[in-house]
N, C-alpha and C positions, 0 to 999 in steps of 0.2 A: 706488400711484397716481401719486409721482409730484410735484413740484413744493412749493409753499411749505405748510408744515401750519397749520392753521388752530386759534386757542384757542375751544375750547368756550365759548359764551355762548347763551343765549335768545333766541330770533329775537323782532322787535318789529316791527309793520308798518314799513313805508317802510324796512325794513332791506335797503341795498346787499349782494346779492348775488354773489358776484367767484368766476369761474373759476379752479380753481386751476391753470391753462393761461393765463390773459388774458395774465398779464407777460411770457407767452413770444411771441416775434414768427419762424415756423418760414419760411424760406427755401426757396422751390421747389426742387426736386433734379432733376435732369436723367440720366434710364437712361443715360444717352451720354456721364455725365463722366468713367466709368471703366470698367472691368472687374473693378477689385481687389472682395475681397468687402469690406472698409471702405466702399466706397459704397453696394453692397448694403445691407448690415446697419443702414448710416446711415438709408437709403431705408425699410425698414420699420418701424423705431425711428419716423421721422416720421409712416408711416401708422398707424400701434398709437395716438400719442399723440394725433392727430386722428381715431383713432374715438374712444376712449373722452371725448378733448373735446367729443365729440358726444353721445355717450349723458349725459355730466355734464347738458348744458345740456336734454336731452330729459326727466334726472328733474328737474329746478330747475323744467321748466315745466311740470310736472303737479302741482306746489304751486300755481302760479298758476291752473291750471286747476281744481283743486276748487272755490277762491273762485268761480268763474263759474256752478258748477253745484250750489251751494247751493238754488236754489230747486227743485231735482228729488230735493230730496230725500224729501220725504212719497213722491210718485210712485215713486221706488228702495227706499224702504222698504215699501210696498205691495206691491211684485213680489214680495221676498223672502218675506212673506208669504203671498199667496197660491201659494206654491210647494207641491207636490205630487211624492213621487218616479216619476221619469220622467216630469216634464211638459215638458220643455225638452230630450226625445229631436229628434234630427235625424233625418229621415226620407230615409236614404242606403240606396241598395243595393237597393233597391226592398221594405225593411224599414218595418213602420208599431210604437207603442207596442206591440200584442200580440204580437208577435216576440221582446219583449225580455224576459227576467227582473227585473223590478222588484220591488224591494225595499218591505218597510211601510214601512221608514224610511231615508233615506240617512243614513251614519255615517259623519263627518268626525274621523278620527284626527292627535290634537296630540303632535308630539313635540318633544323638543329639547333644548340640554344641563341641565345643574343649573343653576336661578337666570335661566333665559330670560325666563318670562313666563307660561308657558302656563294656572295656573291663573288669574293676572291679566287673560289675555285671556277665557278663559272669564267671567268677570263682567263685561269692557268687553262685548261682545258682548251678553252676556245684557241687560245694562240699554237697551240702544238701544231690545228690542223690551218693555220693561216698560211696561206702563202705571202700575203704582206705583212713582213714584221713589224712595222711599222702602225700598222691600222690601229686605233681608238679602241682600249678597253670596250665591252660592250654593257657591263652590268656596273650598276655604280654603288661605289666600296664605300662603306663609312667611315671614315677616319678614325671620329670617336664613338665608340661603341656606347659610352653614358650617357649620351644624346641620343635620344630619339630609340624607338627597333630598327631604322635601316629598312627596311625594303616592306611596303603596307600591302602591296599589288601584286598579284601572282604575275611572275616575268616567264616569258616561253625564250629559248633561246635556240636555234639549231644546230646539230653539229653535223661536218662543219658547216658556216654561214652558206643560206640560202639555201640549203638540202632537206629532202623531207625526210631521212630514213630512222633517225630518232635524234629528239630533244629535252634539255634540262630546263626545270622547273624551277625557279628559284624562290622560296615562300616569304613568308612573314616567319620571324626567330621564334622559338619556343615560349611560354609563358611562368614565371612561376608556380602557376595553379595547373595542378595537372589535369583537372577535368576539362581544363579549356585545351591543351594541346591532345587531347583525346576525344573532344567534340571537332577540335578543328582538322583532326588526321583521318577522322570517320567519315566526314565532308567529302576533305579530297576523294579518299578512295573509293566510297560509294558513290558519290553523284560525277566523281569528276573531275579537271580540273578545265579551268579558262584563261586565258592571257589578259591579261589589262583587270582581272578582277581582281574588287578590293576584299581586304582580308579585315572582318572585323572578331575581338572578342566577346563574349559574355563579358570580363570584367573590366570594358575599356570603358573611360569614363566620359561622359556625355557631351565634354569640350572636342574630346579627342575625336569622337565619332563626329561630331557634328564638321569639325577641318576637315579629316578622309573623306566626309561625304562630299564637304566643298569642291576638295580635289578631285574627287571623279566627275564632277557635272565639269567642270574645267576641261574633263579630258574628251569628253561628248561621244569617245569612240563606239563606232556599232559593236553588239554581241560579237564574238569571234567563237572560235569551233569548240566546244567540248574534247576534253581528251581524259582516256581513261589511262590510269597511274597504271606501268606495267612493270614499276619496280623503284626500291628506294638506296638514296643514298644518307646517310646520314652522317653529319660533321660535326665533329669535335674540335675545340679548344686544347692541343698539347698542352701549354701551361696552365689552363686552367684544371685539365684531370692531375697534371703534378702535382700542383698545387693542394686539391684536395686530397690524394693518394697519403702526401708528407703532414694535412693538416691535423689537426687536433678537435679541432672545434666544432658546431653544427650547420655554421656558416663554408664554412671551407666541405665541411662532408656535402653542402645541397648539392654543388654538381651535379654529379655524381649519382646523388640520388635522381633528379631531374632527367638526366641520360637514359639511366638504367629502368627507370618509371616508363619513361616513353619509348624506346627501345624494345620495350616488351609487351609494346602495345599488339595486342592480336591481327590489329587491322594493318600494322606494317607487315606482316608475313604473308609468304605467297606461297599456299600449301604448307611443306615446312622450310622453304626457303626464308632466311632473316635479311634482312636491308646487308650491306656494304657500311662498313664504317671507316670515314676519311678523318685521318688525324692531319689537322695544320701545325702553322708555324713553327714546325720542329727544326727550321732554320734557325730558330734561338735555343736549341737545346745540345747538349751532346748527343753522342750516338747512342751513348750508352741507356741517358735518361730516355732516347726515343724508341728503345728497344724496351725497357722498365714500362713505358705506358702502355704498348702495344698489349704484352705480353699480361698487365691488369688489366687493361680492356676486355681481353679477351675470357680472360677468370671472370669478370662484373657481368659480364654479356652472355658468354656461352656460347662464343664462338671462336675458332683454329684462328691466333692471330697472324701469322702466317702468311694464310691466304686470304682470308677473307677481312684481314681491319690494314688500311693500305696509309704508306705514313707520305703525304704529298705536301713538302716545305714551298718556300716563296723562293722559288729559283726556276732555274728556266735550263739548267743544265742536262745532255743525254740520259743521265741515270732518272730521273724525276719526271720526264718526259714518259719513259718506259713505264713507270710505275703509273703514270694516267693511263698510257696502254691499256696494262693488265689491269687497271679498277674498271675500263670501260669493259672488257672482253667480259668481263664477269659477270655484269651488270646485264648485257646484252645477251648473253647465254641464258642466264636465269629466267630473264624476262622473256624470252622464248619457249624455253620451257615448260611456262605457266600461262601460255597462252590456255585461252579457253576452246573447248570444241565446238564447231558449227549449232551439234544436238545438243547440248547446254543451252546455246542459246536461244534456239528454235524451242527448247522443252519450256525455257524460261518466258521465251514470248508467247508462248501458247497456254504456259498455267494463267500468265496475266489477262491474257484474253476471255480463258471461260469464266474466270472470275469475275472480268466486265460484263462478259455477256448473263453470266448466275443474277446478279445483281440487277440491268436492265429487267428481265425477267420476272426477278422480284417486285420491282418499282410498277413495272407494267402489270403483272398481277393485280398487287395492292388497289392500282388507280381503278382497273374492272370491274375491281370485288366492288369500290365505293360508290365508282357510278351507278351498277348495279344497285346498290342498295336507295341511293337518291332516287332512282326511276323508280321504284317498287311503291317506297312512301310517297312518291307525286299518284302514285293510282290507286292506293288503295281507298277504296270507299267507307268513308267512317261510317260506324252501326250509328244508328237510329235510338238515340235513349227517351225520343215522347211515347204517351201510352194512350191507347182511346179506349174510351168509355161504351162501347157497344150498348147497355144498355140506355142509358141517357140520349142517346142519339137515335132508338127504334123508332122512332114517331116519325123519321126523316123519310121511310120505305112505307109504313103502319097507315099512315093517313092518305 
């Protein structure tokens, strides 16, 4: 990012907010002062560091603006409620809802590294739309994140509880190898996802599989439903991207790389929609540093931090409430969006079908052509290789 680092503290209202660009006072440059590329390089070095002074002060002010729009909130929680899959189709192409394959339930899949957040946010989430404040966590949290990965089992959760209109996913944490959190994201999205199912790696090691496996014959439950992934959230660690943003080293850089790896995996996009990025625990940072992360996030990633990387702390206060709001509206529009069309699907079930049927056809061929050929060699008459002697034999008619 860039400029003076700032010490983590607690934001308090009436807390001066300071760019971490303000000290700097950037001198017009002029295309014409030179030709060398030093001037160049200087030249873009200035516009890099006043956009992203731009986008800094564009996330700083959407702090200020949740404050204004506290009182829409019941109103923003309502919506999400009365949400329904594919009620917030857009009617493009001269397509209407019955066009579209809609889902019983739209399924919002959480991934992200070890120790993000993800079963934590599953319960901020869930409690907004509780009517008993009171009620038992639903997803259960790790305390310590250097013990164990925390959750082995794909978890369904509904929002809210007991409703079909869409549900969070809650996975197994990211891996250091990235072929494995790219075999296991290909998984989800192409075949699926299922409740109660266990999540193994390629490089888990054969103690570790052989416990998981124990644990599921323990749990005996029958298959439960397939559901297709209709869009992603993905959760970050605030201190652990600060961390790496401020580190030096290659250990502090993994993060970071690990995020930005998977993050841009193909198979997380929907069209060219990219996942939702949740930043936690920013209950332990300043405003400022959670404004710093957003706003490198969104440089690492390549997406508006803005609107699209949403900073959801361990509180339970109106402003934090609002921001689950809008990360779900977003979530849920997009994944509407991307729904698929009916003839998509019918085209897809119909290639797979001639293909079965090409194939039968071929098999059933093959087997015709061989029995044919087995009956032909049961009847052909072998030739005759003895030879007779006509003359030695005359005396047989002669006498």
């Amino acid at each position: 990012m860039g400029g003076e680092k700032t010490t983590s503290r607690f934001f308090t209202p009436g807390e001066e907010i300071i760019s971490p660009v303000d000290d700097f006072d950037f001198p017009l440059l002029s295309m014409n002062s030179g030709d060398d590329e030093g001037s160049q390089d200087s030249w873009d070095s200035l516009v890099d560091q006043r956009r992203r002074d731009a986008v800094f002060r564009e996330v700083l002010q959407s702090y200020d603006q949740l404050r204004t729009r506290i009182g829409s909130l019941t109103d923003a929680k309502n919506k999400i409620l009365s949400y329904t899959p594919g009620a917030w189709i857009e009617n493009v192409g001269g397509m209407t809802l019955s066009d579209y394959d809609v889902p019983k339930t739209t399924s919002l899949l959480l991934i992200g590294p070890k120790g993000s957040g993800k079963s934590s946010l599953v319960n901020r989430i869930s409690k907004v739309f509780e009517n008993d404040k009171f009620a038992s966590e639903r997803a259960q949290v790790t305390y310590n994140s250097s013990v164990g990965d925390g959750t082995y089992f794909l978890q369904e959760y509904t929002i809210p509880r007991g409703s079909n209109s869409f549900s969070l996913y809650d996975t197994r944490s990211l891996s250091d190898d990235a072929s494995d959190n790219i075999n296991m994201i290909k998984l989800w999205i192409m075949e699926g996802v299922r409740h109660g199912e266990l999540v193994i790696r390629r490089s888990d090691s054969s103690s570790l599989r052989n416990r998981m496996r124990c644990k599921a014959r323990k749990i005996g439950c029958e298959p439960s439903v397939i559901r297709k992934v209709n869009f992603v959230i993905f959760v970050v660690d605030g201190l652990a991207v600060l961390k790496s943003m401020e580190g030096d080293s290659d250990v502090e850089k993994q993060y970071d790389q690990i995020v930005a790896t998977t993050f841009n995996c193909p198979y997380l996009s929907f069209r060219d929609d990219k996942p939702v990025v949740v930043v936690t625990h920013g209950d332990l940072l300043s405003l400022t540093d959670r404004a710093r992360i957003r706003t490198y996030l969104g440089e690492l990633l390549g997406i508006p931090p803005a609107k699209q990387i949403f900073d959801i702390p361990e509180s339970s206060d109106p402003e934090n409430e609002l921001i689950i709001i809008d990360m779900l509206r977003y979530c849920l529009e997009h994944a509407d969006r991307n729904l698929s069309c009916k003839s998509c699907a019918r085209n897809k079930g119909f290639r797979v079908s001639v293909m079965a049927f090409l194939n039968l056809l071929l098999v059933l061929g093959i087997a015709i052509i061989a029995f044919k050929m087995q009956h032909l060699n049961a009847h052909r008459i072998p030739k005759s290789n003895s030879h007779v002697d006509w003359r030695a034999i005359r005396h047989l008619w002669l006498d």
